[in-house]
C-alpha positions in Angstrom: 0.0 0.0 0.0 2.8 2.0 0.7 4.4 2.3 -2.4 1.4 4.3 -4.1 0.2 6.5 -1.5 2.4 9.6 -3.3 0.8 8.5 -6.9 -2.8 8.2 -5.4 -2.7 11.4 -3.6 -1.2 13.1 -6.7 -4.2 11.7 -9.0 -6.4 12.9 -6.3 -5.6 16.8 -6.4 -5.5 16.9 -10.0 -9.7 15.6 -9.9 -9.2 11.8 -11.1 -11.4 9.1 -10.1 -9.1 6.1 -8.5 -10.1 2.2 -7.8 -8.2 0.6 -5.9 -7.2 -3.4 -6.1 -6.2 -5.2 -3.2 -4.6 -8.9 -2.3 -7.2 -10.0 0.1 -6.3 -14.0 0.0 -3.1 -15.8 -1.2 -3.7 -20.0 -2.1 -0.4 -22.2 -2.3 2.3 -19.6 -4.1 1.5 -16.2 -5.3 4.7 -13.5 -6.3 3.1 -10.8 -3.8 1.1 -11.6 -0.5 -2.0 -10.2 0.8 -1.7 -6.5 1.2 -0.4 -5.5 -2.1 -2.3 -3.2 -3.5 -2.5 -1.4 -6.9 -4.6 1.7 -8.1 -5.9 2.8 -11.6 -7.4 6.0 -12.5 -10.4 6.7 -14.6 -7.2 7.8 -17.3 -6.0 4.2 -17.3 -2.7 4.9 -15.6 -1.8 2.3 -13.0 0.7 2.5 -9.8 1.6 -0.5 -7.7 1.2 -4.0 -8.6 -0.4 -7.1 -7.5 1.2 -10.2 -9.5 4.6 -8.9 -10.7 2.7 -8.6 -14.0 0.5 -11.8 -14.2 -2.9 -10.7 -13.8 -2.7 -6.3 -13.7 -4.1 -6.4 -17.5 -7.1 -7.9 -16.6 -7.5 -5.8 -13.1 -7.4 -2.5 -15.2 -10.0 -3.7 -16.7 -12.0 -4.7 -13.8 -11.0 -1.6 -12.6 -12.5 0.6 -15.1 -15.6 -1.5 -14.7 -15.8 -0.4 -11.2 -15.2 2.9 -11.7 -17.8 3.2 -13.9 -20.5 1.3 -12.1 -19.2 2.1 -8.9 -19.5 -1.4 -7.6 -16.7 -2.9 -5.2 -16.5 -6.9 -6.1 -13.8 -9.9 -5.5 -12.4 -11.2 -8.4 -9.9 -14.1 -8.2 -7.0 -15.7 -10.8 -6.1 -18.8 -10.7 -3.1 -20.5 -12.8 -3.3 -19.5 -16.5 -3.0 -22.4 -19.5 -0.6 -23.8 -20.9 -0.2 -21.2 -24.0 -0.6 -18.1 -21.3 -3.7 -17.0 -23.2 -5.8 -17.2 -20.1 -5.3 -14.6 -17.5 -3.8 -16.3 -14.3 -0.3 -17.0 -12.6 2.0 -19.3 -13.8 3.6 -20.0 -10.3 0.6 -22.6 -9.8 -1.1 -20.6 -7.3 -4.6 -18.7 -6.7 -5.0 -14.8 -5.3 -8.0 -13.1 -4.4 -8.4 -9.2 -5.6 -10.8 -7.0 -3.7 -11.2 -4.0 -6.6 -13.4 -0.8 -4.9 -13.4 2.8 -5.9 -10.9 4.5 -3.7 -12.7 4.8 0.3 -13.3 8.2 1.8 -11.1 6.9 4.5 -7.9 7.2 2.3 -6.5 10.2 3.4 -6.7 9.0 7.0 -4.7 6.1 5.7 -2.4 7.7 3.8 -1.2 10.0 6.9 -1.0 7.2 9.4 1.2 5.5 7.2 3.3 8.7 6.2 4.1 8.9 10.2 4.4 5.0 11.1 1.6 5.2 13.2 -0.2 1.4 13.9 -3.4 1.4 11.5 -5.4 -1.4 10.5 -7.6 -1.5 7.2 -10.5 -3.3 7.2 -12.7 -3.9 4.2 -16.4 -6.1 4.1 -15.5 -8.4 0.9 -19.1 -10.0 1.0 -22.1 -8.8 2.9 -25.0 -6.0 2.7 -22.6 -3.6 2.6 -19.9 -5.2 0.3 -17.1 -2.4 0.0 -17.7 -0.7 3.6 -14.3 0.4 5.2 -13.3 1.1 8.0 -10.0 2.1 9.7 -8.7 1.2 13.5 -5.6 2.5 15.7 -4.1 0.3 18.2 -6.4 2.1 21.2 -9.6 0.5 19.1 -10.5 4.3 18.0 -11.9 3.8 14.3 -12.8 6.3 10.8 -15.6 4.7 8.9 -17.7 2.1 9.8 -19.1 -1.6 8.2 -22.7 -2.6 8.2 -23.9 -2.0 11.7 -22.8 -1.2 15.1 -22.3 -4.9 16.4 -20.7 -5.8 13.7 -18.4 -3.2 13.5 -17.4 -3.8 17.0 -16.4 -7.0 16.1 -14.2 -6.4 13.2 -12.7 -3.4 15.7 -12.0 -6.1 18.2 -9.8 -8.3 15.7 -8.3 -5.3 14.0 -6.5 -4.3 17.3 -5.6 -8.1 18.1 -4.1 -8.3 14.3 -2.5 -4.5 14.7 -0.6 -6.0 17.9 0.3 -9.2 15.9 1.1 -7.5 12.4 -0.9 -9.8 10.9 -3.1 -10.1 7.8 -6.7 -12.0 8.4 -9.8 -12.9 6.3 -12.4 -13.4 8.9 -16.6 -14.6 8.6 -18.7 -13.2 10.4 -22.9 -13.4 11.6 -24.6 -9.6 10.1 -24.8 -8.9 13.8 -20.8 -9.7 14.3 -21.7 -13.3 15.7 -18.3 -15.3 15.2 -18.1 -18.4 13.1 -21.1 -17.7 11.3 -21.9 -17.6 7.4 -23.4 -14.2 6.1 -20.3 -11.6 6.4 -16.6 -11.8 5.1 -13.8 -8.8 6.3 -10.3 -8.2 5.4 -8.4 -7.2 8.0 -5.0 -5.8 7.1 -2.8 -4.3 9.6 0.3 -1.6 9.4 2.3 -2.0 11.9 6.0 0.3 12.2 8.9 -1.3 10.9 11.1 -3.6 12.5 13.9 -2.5 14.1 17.5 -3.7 12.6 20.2 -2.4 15.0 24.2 -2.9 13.5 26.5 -2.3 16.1 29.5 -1.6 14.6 30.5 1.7 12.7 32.2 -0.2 10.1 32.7 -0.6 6.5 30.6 -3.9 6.6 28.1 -1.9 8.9 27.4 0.7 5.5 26.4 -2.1 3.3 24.2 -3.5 5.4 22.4 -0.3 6.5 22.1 0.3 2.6 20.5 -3.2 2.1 18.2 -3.0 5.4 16.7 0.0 4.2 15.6 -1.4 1.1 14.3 -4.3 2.9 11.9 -2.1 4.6 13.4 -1.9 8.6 14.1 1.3 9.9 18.1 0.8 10.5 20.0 2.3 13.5 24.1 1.9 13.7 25.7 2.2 17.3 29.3 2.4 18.2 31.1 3.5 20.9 33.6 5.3 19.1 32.0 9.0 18.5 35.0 9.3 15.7 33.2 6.4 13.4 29.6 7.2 14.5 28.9 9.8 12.7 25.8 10.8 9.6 28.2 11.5 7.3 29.7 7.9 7.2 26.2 6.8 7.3 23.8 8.7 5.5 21.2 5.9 4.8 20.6 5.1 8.3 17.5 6.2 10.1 19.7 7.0 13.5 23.3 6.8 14.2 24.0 6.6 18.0 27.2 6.9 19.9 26.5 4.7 23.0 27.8 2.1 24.2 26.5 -1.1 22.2 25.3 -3.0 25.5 23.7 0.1 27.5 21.9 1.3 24.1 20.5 -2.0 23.8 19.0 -2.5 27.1 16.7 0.8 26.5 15.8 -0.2 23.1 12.8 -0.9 21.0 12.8 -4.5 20.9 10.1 -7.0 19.5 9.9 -10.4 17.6 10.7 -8.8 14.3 13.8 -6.8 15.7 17.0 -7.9 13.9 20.3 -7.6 16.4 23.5 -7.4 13.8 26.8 -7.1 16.1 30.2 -6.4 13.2 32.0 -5.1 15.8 34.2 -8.7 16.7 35.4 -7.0 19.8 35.2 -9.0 22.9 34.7 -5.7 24.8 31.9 -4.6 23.1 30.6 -8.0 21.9 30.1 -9.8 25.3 28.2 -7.5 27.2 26.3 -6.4 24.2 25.0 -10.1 23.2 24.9 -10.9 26.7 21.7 -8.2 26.6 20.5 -9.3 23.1 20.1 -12.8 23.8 17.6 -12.0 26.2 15.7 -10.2 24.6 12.8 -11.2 22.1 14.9 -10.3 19.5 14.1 -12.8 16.5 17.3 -12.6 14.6 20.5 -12.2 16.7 23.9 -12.4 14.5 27.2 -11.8 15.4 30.3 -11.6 12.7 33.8 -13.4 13.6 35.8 -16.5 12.5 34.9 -19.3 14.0 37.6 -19.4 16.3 36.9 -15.9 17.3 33.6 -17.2 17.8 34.4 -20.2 20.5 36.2 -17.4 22.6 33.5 -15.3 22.5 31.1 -18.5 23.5 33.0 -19.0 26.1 33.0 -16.4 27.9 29.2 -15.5 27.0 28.9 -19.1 29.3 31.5 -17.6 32.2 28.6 -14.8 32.1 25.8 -17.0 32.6 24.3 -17.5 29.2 22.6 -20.6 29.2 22.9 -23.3 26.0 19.0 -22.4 24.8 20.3 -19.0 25.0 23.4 -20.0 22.8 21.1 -21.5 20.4 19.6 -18.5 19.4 22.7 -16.8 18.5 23.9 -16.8 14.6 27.2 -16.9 14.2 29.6 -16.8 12.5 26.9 -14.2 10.7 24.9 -14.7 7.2 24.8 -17.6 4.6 27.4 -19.3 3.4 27.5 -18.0 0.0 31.3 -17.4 -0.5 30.8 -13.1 0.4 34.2 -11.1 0.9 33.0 -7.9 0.1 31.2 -5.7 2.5 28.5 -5.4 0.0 28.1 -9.7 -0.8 28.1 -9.7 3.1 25.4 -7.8 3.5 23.5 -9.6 0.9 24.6 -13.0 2.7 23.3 -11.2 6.4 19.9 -10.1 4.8 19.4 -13.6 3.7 19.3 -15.1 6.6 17.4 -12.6 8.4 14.9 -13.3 5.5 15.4 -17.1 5.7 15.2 -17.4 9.6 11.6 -14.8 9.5 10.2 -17.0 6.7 11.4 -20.7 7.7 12.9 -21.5 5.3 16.7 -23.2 5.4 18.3 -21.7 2.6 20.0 -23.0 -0.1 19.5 -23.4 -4.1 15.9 -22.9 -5.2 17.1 -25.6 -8.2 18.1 -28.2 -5.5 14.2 -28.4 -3.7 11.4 -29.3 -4.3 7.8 -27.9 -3.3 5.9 -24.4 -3.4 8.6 -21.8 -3.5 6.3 -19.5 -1.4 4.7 -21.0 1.7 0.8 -20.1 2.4 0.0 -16.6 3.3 -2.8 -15.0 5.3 -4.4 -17.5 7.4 -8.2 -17.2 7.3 -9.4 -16.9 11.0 
């Protein structure tokens, strides 16, 4: 949704009418997940995609359709035939598009999102009031409503459950809200802030990796205790660049289950204390560079300190995949895939060497 909040906004003050296509279900593999979203105006011009190309054609279409009957609906593609003349995905998977004309609610949206502030979206896909949206903070407050007033407090009772989990639902409910009944389907798609990545280390490694983090959407924070090396101008990508102490900074941080912990530094002095903090946090990806003998000495003494072997086990290191990296930048790249392989589950390795879905199943429906 992010990614076409500036080209919605811009279509809006110059008078176009906008629909707006969103991933509401994902079936075995899909390229994007639910959430993606992608906009057309009543011009034709398109921002954002859904598929990575599989299936926008025939959304632009459905699209214009709205736009000019002003009907939301759910429209679903399945995989496409053997000669690609069918519209579907050839990655042997099935995704479910809500299309609507852009909500009165969008603005709200749009400047929740712009300041990282906890918002969930939710949208009635099938129901008397097919289209309804409505919009809930983290304190249950809501913009818009669906249906009726029971209902609505329903929905507003998952939306803050899924806005504290950052998760991604499609839920039934009864027309008064009852659960587990047939009559009322909602999307319920939450924006949460980003994760945290913290890189301690002011480092040449440490630039790379701040470069690639960005792009992988955390907001990145480098801390060294050296006020020489910590500094903006050696790191101008980063959100924050903190001189501190790695293991005093870490005990007042922001720290959650999608918080990554990245320690370059391979100082025993700052590496000790530091991951002695980190490992007991709830950190979910903890990584520490070194050789492997560096490594033992630096296990050792984390046990000397009291870190117990589940502890241990949660550490990552030496850090990243073994992908033959030397270079700062391949570093990076082998760092980032592990974060990305240890959050998703998977074990790594060469796509051509497995079998199976290459995506796993996305949004659970509740």
């Amino acid at each position: 949704m992010k990614d076409i909040l500036e080209q919605v906004e811009r279509w809006r003050r110059d008078g176009r009418r906008v629909a707006v296509a969103t991933v509401v279900q994902v079936v075995r593999s899909a390229p994007r997940g639910p959430g993606a979203a992608m906009a057309v105006n009543d011009g034709g011009e398109v921002a954002g995609s859904v598929s990575g190309g599989c299936v926008e054609g025939a959304l632009v279409e459905e699209a214009q359709r709205v736009l000019a009957d002003g009907q939301a609906r759910l429209v679903s593609y399945g995989i496409s035939d053997e000669q690609g003349i069918s519209v579907g995905l050839t990655c042997g998977g099935t995704i479910h598009c809500f299309v609507q004309p852009l909500y009165a609610e969008f603005p709200v949206l749009a400047e929740a999102l712009r300041r990282d502030d906890p918002i969930a979206l939710c949208i009635e896909l099938e129901g008397p009031d097919t289209g309804a949206t409505m919009l809930v903070r983290h304190d249950g407050d809501a913009t818009g409503t669906l249906g009726n007033p029971d209902l609505a407090h329903r929905v507003r009772a998952d939306a803050v459950s899924c806005i504290a989990r950052g998760s991604t639902i499609v839920r039934e409910y009864g027309l008064r809200g009852e659960p587990l009944e047939s009559g009322v389907r909602a999307f319920i798609d939450a924006f949460v802030p980003r994760p945290d990545l913290y890189i301690f280390g002011a480092v040449d490694f440490s630039r790379a990796l701040v470069t690639l983090g960005r792009h992988l959407g955390y907001r990145v924070t480098v801390v060294d205790a050296r006020r020489t090396f910590a500094t903006r101008q050696r790191f101008p990508d980063a959100d924050e660049v903190v001189a501190a102490w790695p293991d005093e900074f870490l005990v007042e941080a922001r720290i959650d289950e999608r918080t990554a912990v990245c320690v370059l530094t391979h100082d025993p002095k700052f590496d000790v204390p530091l991951l002695k903090v980190a490992l007991r946090t709830r950190a979910g990806y903890i990584g520490a560079m070194g050789s492997r003998a560096t490594h033992d000495r630096r296990v050792a003494q984390l046990r000397a300190e009291g870190i117990t072997e589940r502890e241990l086990e949660r550490l990552r290191a030496p850090i990243g995949l073994d992908i033959g990296s030397a270079t700062p930048e391949e570093t990076a790249v082998a760092i980032a895939g592990e974060i990305i392989a240890l959050r998703t589950g998977h074990a790594g390795g060469f796509l051509s060497g497995a079998t199976g879905p290459i995506h796993k199943a996305r949004s659970p429906v509740a």
